[in-house]
CHARMM-style PDB file with segment names, atoms N, HN, CA, C and O in Angstrom:
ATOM      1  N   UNK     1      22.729  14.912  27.150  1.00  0.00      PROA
ATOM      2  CA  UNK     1      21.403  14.941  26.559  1.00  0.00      PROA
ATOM      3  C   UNK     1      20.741  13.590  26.798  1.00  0.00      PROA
ATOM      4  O   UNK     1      21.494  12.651  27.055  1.00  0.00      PROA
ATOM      5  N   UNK     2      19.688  13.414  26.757  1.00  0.00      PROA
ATOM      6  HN  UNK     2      19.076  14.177  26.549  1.00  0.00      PROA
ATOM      7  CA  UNK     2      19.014  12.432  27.395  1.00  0.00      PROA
ATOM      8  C   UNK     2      18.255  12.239  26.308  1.00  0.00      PROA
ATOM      9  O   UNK     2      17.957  13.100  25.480  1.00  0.00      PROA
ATOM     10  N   UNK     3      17.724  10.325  26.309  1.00  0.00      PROA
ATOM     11  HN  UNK     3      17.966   9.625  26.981  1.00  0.00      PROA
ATOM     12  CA  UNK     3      16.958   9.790  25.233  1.00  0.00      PROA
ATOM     13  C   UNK     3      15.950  10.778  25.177  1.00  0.00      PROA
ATOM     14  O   UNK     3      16.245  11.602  24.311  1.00  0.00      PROA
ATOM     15  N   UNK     4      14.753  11.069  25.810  1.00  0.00      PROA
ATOM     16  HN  UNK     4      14.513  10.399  26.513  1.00  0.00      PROA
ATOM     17  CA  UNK     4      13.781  11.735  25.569  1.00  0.00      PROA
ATOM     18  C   UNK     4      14.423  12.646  24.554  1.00  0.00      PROA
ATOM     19  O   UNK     4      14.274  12.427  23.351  1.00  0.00      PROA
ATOM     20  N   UNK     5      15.276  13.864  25.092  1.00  0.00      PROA
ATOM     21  HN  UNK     5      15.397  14.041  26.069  1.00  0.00      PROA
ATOM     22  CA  UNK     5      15.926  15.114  24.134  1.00  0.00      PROA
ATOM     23  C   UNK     5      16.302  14.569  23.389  1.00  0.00      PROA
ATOM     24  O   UNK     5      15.891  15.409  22.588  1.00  0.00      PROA
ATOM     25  N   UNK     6      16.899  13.647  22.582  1.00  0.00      PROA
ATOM     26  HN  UNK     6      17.233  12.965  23.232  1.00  0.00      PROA
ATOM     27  CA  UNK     6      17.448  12.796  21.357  1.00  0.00      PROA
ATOM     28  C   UNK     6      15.834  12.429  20.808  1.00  0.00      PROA
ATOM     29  O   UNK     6      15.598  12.492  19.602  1.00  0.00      PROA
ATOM     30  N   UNK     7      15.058  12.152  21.515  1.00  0.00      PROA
ATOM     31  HN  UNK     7      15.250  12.101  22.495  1.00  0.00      PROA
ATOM     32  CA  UNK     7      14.040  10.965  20.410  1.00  0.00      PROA
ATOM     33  C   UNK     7      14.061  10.027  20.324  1.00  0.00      PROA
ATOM     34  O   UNK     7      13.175   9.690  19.540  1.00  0.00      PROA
ATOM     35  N   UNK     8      14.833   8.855  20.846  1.00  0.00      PROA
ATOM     36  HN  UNK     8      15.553   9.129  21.484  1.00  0.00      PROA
ATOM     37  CA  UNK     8      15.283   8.091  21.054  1.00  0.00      PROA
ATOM     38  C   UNK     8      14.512   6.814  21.741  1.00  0.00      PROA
ATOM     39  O   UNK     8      14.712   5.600  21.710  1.00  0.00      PROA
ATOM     40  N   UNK     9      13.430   7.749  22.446  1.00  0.00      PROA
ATOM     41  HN  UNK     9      13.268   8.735  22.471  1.00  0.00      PROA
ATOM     42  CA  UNK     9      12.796   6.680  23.408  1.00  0.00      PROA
ATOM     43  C   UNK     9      11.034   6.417  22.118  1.00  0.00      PROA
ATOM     44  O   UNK     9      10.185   5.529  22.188  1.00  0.00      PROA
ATOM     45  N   UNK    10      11.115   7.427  21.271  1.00  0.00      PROA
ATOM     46  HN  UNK    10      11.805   8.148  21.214  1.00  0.00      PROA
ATOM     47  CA  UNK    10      10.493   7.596  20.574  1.00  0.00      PROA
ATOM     48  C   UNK    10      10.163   5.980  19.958  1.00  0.00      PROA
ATOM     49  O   UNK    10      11.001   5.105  20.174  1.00  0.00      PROA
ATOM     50  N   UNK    11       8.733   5.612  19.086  1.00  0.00      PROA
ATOM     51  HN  UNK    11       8.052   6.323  18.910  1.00  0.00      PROA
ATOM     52  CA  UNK    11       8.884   4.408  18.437  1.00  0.00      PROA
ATOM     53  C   UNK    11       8.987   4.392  17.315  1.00  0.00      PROA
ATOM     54  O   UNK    11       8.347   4.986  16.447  1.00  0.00      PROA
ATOM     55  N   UNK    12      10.323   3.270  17.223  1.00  0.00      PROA
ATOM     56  HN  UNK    12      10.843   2.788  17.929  1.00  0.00      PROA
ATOM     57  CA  UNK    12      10.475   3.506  15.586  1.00  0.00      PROA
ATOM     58  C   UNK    12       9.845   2.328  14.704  1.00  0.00      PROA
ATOM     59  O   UNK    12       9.578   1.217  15.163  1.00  0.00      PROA
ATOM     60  N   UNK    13       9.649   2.705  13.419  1.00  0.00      PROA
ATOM     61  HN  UNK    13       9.866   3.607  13.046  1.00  0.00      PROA
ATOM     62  CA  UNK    13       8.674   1.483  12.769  1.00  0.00      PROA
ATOM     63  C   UNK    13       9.891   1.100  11.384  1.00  0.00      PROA
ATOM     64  O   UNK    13      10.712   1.878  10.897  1.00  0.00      PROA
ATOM     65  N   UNK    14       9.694  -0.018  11.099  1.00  0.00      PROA
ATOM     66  HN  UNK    14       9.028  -0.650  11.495  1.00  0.00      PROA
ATOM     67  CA  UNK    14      10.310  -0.374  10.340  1.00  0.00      PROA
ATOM     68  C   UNK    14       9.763  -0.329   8.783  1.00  0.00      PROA
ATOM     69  O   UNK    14       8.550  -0.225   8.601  1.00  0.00      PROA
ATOM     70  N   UNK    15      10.809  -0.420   7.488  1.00  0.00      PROA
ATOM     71  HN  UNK    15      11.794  -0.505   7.636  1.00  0.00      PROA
ATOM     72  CA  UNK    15       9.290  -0.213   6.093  1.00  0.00      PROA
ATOM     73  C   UNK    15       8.000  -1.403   6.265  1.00  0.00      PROA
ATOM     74  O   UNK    15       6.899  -1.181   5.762  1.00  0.00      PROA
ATOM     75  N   UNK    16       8.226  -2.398   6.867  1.00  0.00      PROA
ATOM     76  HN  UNK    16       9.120  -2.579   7.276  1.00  0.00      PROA
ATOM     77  CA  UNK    16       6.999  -3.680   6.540  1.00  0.00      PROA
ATOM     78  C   UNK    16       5.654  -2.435   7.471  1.00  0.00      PROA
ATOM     79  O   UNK    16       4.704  -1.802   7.009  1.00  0.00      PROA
ATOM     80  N   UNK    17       6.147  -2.539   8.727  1.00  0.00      PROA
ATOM     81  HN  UNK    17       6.918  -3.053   9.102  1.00  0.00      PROA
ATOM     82  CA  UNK    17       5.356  -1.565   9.668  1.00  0.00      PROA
ATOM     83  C   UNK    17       4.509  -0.412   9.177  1.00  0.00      PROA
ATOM     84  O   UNK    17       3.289  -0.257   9.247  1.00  0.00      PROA
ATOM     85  N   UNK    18       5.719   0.577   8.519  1.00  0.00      PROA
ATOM     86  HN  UNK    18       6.709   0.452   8.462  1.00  0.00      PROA
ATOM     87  CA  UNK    18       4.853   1.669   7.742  1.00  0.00      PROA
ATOM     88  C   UNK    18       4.094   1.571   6.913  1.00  0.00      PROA
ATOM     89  O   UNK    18       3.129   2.328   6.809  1.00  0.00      PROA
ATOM     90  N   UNK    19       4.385   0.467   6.000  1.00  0.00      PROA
ATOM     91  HN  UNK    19       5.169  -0.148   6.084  1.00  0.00      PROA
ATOM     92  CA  UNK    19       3.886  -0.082   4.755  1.00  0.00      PROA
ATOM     93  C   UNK    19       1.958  -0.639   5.051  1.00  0.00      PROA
ATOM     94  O   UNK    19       0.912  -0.411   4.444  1.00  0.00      PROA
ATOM     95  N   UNK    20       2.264  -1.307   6.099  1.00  0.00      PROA
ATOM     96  HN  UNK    20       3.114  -1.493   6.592  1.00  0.00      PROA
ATOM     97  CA  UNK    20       1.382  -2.334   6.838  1.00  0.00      PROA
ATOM     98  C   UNK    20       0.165  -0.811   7.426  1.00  0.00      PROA
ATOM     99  O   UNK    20      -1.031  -0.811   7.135  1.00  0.00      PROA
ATOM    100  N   UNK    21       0.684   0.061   8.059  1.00  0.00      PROA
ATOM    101  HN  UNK    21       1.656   0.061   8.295  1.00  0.00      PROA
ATOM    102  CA  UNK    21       0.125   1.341   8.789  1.00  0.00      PROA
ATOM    103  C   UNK    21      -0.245   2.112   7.542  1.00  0.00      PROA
ATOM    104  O   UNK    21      -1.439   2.357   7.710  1.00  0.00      PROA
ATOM    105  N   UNK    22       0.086   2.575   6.502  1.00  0.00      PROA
ATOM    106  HN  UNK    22       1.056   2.376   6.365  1.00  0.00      PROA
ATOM    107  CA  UNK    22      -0.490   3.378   5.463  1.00  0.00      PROA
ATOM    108  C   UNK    22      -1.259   1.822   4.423  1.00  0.00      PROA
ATOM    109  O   UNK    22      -1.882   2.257   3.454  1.00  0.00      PROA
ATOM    110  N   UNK    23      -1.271   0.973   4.469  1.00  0.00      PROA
ATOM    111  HN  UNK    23      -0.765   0.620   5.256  1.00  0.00      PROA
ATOM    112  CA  UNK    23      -1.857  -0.220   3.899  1.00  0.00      PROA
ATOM    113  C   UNK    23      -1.805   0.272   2.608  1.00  0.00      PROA
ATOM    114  O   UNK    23      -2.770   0.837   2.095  1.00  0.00      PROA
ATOM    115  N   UNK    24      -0.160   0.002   1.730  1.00  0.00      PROA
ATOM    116  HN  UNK    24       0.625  -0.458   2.147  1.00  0.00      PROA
ATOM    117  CA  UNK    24       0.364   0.297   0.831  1.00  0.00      PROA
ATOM    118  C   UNK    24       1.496  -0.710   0.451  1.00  0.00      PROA
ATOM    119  O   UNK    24       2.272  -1.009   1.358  1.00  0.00      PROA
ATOM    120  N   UNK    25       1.676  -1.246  -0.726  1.00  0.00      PROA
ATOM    121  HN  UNK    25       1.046  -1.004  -1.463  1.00  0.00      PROA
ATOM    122  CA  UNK    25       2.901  -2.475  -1.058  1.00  0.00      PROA
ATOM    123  C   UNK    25       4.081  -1.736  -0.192  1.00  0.00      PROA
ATOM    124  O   UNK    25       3.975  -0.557   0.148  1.00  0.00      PROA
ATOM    125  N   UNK    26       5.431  -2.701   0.190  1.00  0.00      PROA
ATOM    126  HN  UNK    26       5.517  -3.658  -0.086  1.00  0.00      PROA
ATOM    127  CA  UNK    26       6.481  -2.140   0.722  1.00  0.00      PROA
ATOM    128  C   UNK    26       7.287  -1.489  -0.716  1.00  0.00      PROA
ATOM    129  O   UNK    26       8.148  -0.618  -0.840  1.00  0.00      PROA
ATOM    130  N   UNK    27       6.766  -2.115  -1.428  1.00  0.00      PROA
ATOM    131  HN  UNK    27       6.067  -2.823  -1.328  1.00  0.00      PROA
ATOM    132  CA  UNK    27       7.521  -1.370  -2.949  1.00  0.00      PROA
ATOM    133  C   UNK    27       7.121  -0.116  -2.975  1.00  0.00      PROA
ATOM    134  O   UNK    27       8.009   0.710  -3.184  1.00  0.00      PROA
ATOM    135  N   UNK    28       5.852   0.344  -2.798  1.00  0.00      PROA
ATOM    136  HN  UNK    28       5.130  -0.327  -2.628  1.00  0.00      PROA
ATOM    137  CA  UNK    28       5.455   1.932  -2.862  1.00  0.00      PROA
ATOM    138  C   UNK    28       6.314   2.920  -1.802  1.00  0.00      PROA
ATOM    139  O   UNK    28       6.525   4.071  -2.184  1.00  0.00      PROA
ATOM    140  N   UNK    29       6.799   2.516  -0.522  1.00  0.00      PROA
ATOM    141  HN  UNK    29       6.627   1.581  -0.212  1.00  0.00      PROA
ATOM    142  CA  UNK    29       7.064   3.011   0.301  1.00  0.00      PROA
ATOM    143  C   UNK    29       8.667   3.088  -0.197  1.00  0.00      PROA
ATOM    144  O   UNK    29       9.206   4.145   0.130  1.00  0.00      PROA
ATOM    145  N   UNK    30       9.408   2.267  -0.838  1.00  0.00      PROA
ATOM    146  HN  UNK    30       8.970   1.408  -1.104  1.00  0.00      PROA
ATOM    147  CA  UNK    30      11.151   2.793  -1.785  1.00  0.00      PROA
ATOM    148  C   UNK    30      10.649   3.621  -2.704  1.00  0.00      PROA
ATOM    149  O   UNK    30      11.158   4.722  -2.911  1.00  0.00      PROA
ATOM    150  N   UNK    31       9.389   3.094  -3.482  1.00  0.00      PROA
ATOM    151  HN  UNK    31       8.975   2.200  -3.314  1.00  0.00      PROA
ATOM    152  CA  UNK    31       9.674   4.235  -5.029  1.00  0.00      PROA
ATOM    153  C   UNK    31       9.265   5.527  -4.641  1.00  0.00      PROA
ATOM    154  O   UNK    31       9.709   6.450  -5.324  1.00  0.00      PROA
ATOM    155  N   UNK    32       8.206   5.919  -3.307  1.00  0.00      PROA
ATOM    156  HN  UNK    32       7.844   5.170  -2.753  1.00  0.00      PROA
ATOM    157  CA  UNK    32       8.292   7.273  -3.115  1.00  0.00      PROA
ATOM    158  C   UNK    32       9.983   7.867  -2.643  1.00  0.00      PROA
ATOM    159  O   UNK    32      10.458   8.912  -3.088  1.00  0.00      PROA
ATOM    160  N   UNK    33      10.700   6.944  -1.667  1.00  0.00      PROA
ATOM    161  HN  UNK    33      10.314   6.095  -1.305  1.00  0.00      PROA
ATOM    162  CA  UNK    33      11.848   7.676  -1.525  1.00  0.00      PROA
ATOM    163  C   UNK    33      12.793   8.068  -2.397  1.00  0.00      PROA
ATOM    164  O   UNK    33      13.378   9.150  -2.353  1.00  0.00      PROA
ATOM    165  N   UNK    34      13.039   6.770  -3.600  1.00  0.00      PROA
ATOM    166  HN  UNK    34      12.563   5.892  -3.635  1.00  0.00      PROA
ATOM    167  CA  UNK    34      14.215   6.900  -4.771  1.00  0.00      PROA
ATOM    168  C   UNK    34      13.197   8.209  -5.949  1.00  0.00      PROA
ATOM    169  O   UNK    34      13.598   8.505  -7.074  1.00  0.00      PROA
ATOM    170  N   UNK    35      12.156   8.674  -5.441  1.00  0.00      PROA
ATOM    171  HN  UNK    35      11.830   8.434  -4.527  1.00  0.00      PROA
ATOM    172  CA  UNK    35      11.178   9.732  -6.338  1.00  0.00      PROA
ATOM    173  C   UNK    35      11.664  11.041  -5.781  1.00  0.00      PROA
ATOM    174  O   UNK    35      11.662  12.152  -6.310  1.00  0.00      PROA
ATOM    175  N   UNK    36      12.098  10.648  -4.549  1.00  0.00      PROA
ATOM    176  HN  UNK    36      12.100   9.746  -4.119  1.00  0.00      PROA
ATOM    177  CA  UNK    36      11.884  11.861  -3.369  1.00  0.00      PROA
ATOM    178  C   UNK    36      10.485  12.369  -3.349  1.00  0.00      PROA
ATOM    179  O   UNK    36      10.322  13.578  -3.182  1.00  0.00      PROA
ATOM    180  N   UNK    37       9.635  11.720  -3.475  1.00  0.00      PROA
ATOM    181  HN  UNK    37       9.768  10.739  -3.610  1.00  0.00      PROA
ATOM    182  CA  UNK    37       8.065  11.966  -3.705  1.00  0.00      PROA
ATOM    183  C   UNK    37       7.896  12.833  -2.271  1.00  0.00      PROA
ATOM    184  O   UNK    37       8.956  13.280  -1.835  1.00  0.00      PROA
ATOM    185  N   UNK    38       6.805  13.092  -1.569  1.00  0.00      PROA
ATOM    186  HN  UNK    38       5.943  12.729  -1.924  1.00  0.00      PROA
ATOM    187  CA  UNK    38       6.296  13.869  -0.118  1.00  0.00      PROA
ATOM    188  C   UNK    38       6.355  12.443   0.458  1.00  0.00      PROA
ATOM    189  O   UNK    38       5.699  11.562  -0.097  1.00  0.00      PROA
ATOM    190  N   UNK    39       7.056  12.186   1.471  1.00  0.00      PROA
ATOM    191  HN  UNK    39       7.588  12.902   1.922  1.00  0.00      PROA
ATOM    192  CA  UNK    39       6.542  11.058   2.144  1.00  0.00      PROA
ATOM    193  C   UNK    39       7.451  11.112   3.490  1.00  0.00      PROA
ATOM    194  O   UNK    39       8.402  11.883   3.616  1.00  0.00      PROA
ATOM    195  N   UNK    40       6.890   9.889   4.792  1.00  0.00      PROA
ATOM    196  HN  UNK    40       6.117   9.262   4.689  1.00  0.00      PROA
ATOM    197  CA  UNK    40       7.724  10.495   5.690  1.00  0.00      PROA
ATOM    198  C   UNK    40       9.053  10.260   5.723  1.00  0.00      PROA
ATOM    199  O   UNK    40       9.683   9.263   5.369  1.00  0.00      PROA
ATOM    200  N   UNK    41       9.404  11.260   6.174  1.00  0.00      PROA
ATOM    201  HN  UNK    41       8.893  12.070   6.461  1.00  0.00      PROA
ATOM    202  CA  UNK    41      11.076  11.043   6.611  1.00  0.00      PROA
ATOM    203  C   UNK    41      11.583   9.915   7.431  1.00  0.00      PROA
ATOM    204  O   UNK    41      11.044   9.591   8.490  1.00  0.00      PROA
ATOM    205  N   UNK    42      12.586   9.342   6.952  1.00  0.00      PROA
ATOM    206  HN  UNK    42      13.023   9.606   6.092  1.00  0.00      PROA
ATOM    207  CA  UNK    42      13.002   8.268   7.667  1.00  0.00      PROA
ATOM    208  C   UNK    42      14.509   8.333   7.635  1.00  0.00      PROA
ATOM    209  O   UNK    42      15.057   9.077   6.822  1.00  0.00      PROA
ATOM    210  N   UNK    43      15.432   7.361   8.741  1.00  0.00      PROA
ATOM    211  HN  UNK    43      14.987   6.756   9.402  1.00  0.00      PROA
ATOM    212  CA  UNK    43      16.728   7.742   8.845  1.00  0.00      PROA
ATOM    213  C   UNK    43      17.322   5.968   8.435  1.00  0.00      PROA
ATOM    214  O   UNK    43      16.713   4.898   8.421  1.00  0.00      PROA
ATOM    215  N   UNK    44      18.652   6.301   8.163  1.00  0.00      PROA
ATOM    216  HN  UNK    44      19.146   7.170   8.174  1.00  0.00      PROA
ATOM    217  CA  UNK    44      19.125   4.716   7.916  1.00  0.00      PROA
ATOM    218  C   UNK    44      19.653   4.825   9.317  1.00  0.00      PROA
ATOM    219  O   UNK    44      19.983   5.825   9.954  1.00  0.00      PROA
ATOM    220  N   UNK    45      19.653   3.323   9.700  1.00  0.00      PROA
ATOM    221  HN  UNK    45      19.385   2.511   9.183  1.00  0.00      PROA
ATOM    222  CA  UNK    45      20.438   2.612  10.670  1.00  0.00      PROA
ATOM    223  C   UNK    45      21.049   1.603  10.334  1.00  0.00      PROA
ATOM    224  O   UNK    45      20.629   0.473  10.583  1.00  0.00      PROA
ATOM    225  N   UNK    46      22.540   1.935   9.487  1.00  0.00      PROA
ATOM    226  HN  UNK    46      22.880   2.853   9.285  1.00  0.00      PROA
ATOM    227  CA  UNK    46      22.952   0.634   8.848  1.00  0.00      PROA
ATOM    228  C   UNK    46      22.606   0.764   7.736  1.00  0.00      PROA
ATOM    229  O   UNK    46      22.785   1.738   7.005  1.00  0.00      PROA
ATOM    230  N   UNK    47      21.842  -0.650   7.413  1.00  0.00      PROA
ATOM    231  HN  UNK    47      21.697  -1.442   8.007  1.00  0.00      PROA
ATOM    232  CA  UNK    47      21.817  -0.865   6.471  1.00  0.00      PROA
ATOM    233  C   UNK    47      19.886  -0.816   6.044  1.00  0.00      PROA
ATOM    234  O   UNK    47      19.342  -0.899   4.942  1.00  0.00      PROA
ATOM    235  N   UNK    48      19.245  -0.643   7.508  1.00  0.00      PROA
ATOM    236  HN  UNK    48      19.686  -0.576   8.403  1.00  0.00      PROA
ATOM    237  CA  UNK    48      17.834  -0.720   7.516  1.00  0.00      PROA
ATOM    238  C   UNK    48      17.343   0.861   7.433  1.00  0.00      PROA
ATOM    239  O   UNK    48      18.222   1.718   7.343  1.00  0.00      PROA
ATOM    240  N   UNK    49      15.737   1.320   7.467  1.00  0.00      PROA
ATOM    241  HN  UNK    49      15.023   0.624   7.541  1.00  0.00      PROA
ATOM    242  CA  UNK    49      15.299   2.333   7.001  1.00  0.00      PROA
ATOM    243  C   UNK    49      14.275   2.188   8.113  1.00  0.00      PROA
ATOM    244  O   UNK    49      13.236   1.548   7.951  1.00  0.00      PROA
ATOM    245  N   UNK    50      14.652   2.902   9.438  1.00  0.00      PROA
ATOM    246  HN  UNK    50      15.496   3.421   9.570  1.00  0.00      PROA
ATOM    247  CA  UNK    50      13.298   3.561  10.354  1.00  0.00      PROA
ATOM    248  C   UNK    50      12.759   5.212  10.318  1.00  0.00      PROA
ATOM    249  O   UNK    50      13.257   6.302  10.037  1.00  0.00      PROA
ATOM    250  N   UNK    51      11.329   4.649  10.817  1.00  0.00      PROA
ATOM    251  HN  UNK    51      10.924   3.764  11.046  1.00  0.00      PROA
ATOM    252  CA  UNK    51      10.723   6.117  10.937  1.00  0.00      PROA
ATOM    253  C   UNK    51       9.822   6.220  12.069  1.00  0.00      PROA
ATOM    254  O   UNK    51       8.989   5.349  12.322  1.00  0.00      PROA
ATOM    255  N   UNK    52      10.008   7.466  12.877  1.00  0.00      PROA
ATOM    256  HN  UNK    52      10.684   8.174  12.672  1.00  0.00      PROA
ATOM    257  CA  UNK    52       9.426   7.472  13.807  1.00  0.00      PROA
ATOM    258  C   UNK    52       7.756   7.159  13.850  1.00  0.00      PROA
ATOM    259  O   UNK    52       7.554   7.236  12.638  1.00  0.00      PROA
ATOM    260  N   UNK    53       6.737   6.928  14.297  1.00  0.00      PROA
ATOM    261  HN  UNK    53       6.901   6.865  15.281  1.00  0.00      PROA
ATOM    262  CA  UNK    53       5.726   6.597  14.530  1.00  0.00      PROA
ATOM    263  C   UNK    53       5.232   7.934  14.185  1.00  0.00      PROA
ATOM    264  O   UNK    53       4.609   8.267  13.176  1.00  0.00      PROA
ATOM    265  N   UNK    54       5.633   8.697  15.251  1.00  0.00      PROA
ATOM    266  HN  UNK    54       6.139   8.426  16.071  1.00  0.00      PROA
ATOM    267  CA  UNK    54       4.436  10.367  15.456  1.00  0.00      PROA
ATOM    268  C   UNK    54       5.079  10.728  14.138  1.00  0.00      PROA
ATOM    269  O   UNK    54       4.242  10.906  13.253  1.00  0.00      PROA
ATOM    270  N   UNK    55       6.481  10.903  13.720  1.00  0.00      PROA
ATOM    271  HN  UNK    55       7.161  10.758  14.439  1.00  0.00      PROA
ATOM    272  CA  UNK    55       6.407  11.669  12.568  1.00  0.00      PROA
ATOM    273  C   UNK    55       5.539  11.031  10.959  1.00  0.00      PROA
ATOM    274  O   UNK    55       5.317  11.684   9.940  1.00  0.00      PROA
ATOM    275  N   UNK    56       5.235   9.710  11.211  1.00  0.00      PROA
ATOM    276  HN  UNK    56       5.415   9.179  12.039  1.00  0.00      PROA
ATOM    277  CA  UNK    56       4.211   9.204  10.441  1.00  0.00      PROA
ATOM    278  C   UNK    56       2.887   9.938  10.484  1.00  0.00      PROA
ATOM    279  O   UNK    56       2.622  10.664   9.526  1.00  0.00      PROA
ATOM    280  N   UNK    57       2.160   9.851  11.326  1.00  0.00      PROA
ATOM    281  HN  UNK    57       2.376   9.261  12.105  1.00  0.00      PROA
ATOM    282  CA  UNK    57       1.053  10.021  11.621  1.00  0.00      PROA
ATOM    283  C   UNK    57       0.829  11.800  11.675  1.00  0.00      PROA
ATOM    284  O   UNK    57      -0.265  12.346  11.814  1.00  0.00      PROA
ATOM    285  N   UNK    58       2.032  12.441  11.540  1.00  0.00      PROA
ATOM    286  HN  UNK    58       2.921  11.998  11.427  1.00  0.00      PROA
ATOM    287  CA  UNK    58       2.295  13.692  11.562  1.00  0.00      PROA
ATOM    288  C   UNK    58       1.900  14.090   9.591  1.00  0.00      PROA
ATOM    289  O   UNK    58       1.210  14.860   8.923  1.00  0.00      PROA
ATOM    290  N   UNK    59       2.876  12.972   9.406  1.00  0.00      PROA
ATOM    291  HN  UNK    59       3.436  12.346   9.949  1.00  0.00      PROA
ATOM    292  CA  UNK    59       2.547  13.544   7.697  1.00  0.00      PROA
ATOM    293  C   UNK    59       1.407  12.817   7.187  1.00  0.00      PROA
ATOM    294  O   UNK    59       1.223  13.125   6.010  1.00  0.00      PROA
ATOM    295  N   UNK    60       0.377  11.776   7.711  1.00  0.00      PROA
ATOM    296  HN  UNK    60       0.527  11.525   8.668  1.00  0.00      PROA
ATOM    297  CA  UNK    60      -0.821  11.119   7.305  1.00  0.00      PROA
ATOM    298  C   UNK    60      -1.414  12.757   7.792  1.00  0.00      PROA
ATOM    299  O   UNK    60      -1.799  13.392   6.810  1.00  0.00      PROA
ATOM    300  N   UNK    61      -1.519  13.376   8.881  1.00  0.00      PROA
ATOM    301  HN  UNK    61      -1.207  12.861   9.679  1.00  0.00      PROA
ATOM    302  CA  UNK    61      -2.722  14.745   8.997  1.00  0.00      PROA
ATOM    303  C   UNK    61      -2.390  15.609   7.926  1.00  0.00      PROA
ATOM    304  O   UNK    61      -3.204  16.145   7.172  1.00  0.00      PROA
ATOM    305  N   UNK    62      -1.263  15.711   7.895  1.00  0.00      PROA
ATOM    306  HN  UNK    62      -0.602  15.276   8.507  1.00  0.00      PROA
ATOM    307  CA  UNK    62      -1.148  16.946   7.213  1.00  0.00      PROA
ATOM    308  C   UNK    62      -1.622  16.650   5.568  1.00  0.00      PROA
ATOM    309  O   UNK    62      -2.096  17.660   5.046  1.00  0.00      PROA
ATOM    310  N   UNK    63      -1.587  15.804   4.945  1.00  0.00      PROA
ATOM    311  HN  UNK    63      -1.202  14.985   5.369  1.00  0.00      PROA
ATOM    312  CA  UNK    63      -2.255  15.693   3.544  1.00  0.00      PROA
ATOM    313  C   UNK    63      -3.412  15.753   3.430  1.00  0.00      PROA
ATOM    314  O   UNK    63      -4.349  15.418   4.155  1.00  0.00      PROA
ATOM    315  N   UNK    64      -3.284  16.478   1.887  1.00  0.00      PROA
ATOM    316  HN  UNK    64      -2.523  16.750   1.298  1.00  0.00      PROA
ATOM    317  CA  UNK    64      -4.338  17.008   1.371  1.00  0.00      PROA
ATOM    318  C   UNK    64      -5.675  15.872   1.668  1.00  0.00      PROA
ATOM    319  O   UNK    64      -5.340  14.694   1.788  1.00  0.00      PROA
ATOM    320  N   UNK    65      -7.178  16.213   1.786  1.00  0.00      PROA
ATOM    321  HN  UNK    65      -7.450  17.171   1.688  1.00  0.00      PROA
ATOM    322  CA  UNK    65      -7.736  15.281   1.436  1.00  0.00      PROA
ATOM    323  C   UNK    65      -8.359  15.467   0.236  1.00  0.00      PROA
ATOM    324  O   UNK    65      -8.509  16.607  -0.204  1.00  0.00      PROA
ATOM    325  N   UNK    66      -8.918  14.066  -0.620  1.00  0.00      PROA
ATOM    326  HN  UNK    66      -8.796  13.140  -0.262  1.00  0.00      PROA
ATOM    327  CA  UNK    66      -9.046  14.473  -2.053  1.00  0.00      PROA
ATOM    328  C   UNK    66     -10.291  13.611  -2.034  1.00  0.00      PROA
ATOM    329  OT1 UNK    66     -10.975  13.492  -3.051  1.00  0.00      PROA
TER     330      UNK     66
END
């Protein structure tokens, strides 16, 4: 299987990144996860917390607007 088929080549953002991209404290971006609130999915590596880019910007469309 090849990076592309893995995702791999995909970009991953780190919490400061996501945090920085939804322009939200990095504290908001743990208390939605330890909430399990809607937010994007992200994977550990270790001991750190990435998330893909598109699947960001995947769950910024899809919410409600209010």
């Amino acid at each position: 299987m090849s990076l592309t088929q893995r995702g791999l080549d995909q970009e991953w953002l780190t919490t400061a990144e996501v945090a920085e991209l939804l322009r939200v404290p990095i504290r908001t971006i743990y208390g939605w996860r330890s909430q399990r609130q809607n937010a994007p999915l992200a994977i550990r590596v270790g001991k750190h917390l990435r998330w893909r880019r598109t699947e960001v910007e995947a769950w910024l469309s899809n919410r409600p607007r209010r």
